[in-house]
C-alpha positions in Angstrom: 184.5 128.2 64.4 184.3 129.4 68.0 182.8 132.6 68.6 186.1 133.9 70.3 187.8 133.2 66.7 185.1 134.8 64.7 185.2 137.9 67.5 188.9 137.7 66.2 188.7 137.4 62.9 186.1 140.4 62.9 188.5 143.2 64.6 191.1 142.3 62.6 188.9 142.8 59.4 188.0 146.2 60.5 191.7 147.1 60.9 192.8 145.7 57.3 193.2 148.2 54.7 193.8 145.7 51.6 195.2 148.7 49.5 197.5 149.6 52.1 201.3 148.9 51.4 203.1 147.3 54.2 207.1 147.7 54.2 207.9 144.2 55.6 211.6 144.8 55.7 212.0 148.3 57.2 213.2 148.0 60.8 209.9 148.9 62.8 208.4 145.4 61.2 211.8 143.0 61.6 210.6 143.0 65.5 208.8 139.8 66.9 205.6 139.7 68.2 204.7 139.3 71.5 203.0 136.2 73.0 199.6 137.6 72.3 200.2 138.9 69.4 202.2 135.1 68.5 198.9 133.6 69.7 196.7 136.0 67.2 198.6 135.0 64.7 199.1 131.6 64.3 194.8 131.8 64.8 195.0 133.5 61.7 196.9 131.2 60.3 195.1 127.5 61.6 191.8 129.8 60.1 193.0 130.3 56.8 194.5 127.0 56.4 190.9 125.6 57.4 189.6 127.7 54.3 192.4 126.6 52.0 190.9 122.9 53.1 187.8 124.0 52.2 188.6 125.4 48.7 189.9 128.4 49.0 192.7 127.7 46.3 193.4 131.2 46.0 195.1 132.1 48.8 197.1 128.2 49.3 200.5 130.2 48.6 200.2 133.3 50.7 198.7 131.0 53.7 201.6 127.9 53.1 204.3 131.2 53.2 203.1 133.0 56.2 202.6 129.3 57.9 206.4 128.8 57.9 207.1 131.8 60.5 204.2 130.4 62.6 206.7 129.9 65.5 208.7 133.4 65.6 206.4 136.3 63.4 207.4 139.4 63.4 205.6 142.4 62.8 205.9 142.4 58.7 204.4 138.7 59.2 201.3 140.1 60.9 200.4 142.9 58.6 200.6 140.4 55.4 198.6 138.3 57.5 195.6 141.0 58.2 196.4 142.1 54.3 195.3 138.5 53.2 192.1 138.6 55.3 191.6 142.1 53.5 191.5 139.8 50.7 189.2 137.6 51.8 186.9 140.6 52.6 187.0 141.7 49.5 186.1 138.9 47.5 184.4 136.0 50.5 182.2 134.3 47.5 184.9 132.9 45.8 184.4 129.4 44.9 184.9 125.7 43.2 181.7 124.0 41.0 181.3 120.7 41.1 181.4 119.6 37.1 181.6 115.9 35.5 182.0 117.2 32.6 185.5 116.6 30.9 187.9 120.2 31.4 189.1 122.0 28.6 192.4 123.9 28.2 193.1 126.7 25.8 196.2 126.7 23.9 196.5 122.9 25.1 199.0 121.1 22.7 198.7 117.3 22.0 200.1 114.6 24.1 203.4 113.2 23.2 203.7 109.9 21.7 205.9 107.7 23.9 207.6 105.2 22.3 206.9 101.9 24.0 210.4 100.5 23.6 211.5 103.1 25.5 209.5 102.0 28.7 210.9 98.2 28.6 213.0 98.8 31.2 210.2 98.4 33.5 209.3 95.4 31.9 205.5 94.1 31.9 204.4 96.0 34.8 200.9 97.1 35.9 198.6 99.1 38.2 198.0 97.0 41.3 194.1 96.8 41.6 192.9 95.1 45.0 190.6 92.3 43.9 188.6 93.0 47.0 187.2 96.3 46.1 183.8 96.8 45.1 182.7 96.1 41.6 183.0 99.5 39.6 179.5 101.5 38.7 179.5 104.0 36.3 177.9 107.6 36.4 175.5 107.2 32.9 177.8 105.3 30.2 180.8 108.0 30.9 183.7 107.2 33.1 184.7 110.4 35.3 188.1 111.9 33.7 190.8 112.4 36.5 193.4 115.2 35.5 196.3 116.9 37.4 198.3 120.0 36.3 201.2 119.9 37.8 203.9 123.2 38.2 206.9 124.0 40.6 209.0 127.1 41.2 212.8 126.5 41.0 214.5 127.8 44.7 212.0 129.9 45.5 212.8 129.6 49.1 215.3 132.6 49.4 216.2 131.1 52.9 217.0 127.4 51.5 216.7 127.6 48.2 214.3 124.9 47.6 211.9 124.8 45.3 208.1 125.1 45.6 205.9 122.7 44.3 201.9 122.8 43.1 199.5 121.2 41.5 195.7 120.7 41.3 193.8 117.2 40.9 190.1 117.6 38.8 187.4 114.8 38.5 185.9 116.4 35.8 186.4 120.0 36.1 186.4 120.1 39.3 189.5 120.7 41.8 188.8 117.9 44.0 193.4 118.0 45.7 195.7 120.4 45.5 198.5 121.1 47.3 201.0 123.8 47.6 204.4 123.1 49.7 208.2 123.5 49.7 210.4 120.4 48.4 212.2 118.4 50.9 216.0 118.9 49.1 217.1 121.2 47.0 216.9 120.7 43.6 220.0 122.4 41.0 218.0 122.5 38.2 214.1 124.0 37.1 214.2 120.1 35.2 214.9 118.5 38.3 212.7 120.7 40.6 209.9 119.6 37.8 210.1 116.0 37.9 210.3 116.7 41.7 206.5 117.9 41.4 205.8 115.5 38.7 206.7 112.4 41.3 204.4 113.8 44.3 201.9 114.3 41.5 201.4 111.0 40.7 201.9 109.8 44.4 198.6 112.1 45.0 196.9 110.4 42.0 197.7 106.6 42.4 196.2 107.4 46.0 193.1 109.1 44.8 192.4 106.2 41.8 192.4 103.4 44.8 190.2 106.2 46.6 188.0 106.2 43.9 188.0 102.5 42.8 187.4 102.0 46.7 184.0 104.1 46.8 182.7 101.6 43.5 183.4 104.0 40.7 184.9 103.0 37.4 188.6 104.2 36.9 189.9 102.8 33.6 191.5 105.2 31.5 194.9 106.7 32.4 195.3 110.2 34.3 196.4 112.9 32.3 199.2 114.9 34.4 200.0 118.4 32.4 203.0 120.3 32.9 204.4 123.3 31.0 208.0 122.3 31.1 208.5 120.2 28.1 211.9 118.7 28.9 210.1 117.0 32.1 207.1 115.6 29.5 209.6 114.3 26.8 212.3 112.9 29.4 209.1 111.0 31.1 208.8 109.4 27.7 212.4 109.0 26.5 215.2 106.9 27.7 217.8 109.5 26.5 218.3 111.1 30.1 220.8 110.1 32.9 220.0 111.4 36.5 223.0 110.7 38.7 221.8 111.9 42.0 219.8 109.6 43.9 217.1 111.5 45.1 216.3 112.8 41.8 216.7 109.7 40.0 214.0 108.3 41.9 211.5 111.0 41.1 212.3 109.9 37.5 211.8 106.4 37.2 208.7 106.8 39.6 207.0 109.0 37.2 208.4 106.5 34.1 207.1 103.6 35.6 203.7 105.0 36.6 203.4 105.9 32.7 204.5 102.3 31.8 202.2 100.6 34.0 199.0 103.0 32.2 198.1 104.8 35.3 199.5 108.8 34.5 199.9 110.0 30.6 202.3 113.4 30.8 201.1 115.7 28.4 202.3 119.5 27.3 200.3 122.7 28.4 200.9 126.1 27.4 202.5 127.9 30.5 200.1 131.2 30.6 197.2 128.2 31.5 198.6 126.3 33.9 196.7 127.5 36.4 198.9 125.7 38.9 201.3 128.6 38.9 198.8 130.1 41.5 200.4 128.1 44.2 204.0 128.6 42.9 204.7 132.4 43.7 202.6 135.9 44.1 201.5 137.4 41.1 200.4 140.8 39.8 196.9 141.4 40.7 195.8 141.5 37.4 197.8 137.9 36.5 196.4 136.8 39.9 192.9 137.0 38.6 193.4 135.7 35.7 194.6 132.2 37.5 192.0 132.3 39.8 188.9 133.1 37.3 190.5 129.6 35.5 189.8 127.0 38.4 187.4 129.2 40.3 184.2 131.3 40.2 
C-alpha cells in the first residue's frame, strides 16, 4: 500500500472512536462531502475492499454497503466508514486457516432425496469436462470436498428493494470465494430471492470445479450447496413448482439442471449456522461474533 494511504489510514484510526454512536440520518450528516473529503473516502473504501479480497469476510457487507455511495458520500457515510476501520483496529488478527479436512456443521440435517424421475426433463445430461486438462492427482487417497453455503436477504435494498445475496465456497474448511452483492432485479418473493442466490452459487462453483480440474486436482464427487430456506432445497428437487417470470425461471432450471447433471447436491442447514447470513445484513455485536468465530479465527 503506498505510504500516503497508510499515512491515511493512520489519522483516521486515531480519530475513530468504535464505541461512539454516529446519527447518520440527523441533518448535520445528510450533507455531502467535499472533494477531499470524496477523495478520502472512496480510499477508504478501494482499502477495505483490498482486505475483503484478502479475507477479511467479516466486514464484506459493511464495505459492499458503504461502496454503493462511493460517488456522492455524505457525512453519515464517512463516520460509518472511520467506525469500520475502528473495527478493524480492534480486532486486525482476524483470519481464515487453510484446512483439507472435510467441514462440519452443527444442527446440519440430512440431504434430501431427489427423486430421479423428477429431473428427466433435462434428459441424460452431464458436466462438460474438457478432455484437454491435465490428468487429475489426488492429495493422499482423499479427494478435496468443495462446499458452498448459500443465503440472500429478501429487498434489503430500502432504495430498490432488491435483495442481497451471499455465500461462501470451502475446499475443505476453508473459505476459498465468497461474495456479497445486491441482485440485479427485484425479486417478489424470499423463495425467489433464494433460488436467485442459489443460481450465482452454482455459477461460482461450476467455475471453480474447471479451476480446480485445470490445476490437475481430482474433482469427482458432487458439491454440496446448503441453504436454510427449505422451499428452495425441495423445489431444486421436485417438479411440483411453476415459475412464470422469466428471469426467475431461469435461476430455477439452472440450479435443477446443475443437480441433474451431478455437479451441485442442495442440502438443508439450520438457519442459526449458516454463517453466510454475515454478508446478508448487520447483526448485533454479539450475533456478529458468533458468525464470524464460525468461518474465521
Amino acid at each position: 500500500i503506498p505510504r500516503r494511504k497508510l499515512d491515511l489510514v493512520r489519522e483516521y484510526l486515531t480519530r475513530t472512536d468504535l464505541e461512539a454512536d454516529s446519527e447518520v440520518l440527523s441533518s448535520p450528516h445528510r450533507f455531502p462531502l467535499d472533494h477531499i473529503e470524496r477523495r478520502h473516502y472512496q480510499q477508504l473504501i478501494g482499502m477495505a475492499n483490498w482486505l475483503v479480497t484478502m479475507g477479511r469476510l467479516d466486514i464484506h457487507h459493511a464495505v459492499t454497503t458503504l461502496a454503493r455511495y462511493a460517488s456522492e458520500p455524505n457525512h453519515g457515510h464517512m463516520d460509518r466508514a472511520l467506525r469500520l476501520f475502528g473495527y478493524l483496529k480492534k480486532f486486525p488478527m482476524k483470519g481464515i486457516v487453510m484446512d483439507p479436512t472435510p467441514p462440519t456443521f452443527e444442527n446440519f440435517e440430512d440431504e434430501y432425496k431427489p427423486d430421479p424421475d423428477d429431473l428427466l426433463l433435462y434428459g441424460e445430461v452431464e458436466e462438460e469436462i474438457d478432455e484437454g486438462l491435465p490428468t487429475p492427482s489426488t492429495l493422499g487417497d482423499a479427494e478435496l470436498q468443495i462446499t458452498a453455503v448459500v443465503d440472500a436477504n429478501h429487498a434489503h435494498d430500502r432504495v430498490t428493494r432488491r435483495s442481497i445475496t451471499s455465500y461462501v465456497i470451502f475446499i475443505g474448511s476453508s473459505p476459498i470465494m465468497w461474495t456479497c452483492k445486491r441482485q440485479s432485479v427485484v425479486s417478489t418473493s424470499t423463495y425467489e430471492s433464494e433460488f436467485r442466490a442459489l443460481r450465482h452459487a452454482t455459477e461460482s462453483i461450476i467455475f471453480l470445479r474447471y479451476l480446480l480440474r485445470s490445476l490437475g486436482v481430482a474433482v469427482n464427487s458432487p458439491t454440496r450447496v446448503l441453504t436454510d430456506n427449505m422451499s428452495a432445497m425441495m423445489s431444486s428437487t421436485l417438479r411440483k413448482t411453476h415459475i412464470s417470470a422469466k428471469h426467475a425461471a431461469l435461476s430455477y432450471h439452472r440450479v435443477r439442471e446443475s443437480i441433474a447433471a451431478g455437479i451441485i447436491t442442495v442440502e438443508h442447514i439450520d438457519g442459526n449456522n449458516n454463517f453466510a447470513d454475515l454478508g446478508t445484513k448487520s447483526h448485533p455485536v454479539h450475533r456478529h461474533h458468533e458468525l464470524v468465530d464460525m468461518v474465521m479465527v
